[in-house]
Legacy VTK file of the C-alpha trace (Angstrom):
# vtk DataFile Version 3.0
C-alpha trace
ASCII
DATASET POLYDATA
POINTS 63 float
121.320 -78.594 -74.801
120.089 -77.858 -71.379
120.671 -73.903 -70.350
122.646 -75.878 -67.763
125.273 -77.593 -69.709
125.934 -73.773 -71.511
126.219 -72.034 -68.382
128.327 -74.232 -66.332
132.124 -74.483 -66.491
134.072 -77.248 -67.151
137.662 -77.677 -66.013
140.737 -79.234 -67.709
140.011 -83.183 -67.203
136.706 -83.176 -66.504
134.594 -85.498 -68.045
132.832 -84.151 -70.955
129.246 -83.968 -70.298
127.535 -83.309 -73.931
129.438 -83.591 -77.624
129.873 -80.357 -79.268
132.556 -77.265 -79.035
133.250 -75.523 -76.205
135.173 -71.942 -75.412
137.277 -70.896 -72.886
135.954 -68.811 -70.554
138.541 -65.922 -70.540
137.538 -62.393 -71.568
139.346 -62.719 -75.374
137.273 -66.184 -76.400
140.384 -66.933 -78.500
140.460 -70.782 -78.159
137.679 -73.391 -79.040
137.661 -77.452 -78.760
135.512 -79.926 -80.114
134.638 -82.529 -77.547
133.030 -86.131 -77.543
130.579 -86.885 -74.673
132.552 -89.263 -72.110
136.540 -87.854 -72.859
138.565 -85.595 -70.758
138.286 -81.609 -71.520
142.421 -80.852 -72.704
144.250 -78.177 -71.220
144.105 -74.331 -71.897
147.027 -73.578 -73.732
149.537 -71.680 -71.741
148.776 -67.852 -73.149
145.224 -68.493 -71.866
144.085 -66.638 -69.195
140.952 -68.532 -68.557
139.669 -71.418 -66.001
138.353 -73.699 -67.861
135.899 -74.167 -70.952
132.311 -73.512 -71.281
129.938 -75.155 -74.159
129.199 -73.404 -76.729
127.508 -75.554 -79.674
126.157 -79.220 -78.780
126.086 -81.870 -81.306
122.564 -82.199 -82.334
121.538 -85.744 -81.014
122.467 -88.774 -82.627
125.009 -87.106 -84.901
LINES 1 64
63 0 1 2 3 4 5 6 7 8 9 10 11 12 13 14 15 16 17 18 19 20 21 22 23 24 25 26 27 28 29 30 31 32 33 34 35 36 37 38 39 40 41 42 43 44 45 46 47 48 49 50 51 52 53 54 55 56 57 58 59 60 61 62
């Protein structure tokens, strides 16, 4: 995982850049999604305050 990917922030529909989970980005990290390289990121749920989902684990390669 490139210090990159981890920093930047992906929005709702975006195309997922690397497997792995990812967090939201709001201040109470309360949601989490596990993402395959090449889908769309989902939406926040409604509660959420955040923008949009940051990665936080990558799928080691060729897992």
């Amino acid at each position: 995982m490139s210090d990159e990917t981890a920093a930047q922030l992906y929005h709702p529909g975006d195309v997922v850049p690397a497997s792995g989970i990812y967090e939201c980005d709001c201040a109470r990290a309360h949601e989490y999604s596990t993402d395959v390289k090449g889908h769309r990121f989902p939406p926040l749920r409604h509660d959420c305050g955040g923008q949009g989902w940051r990665l936080k684990s990558a799928t080691p390669s060729g897992a």
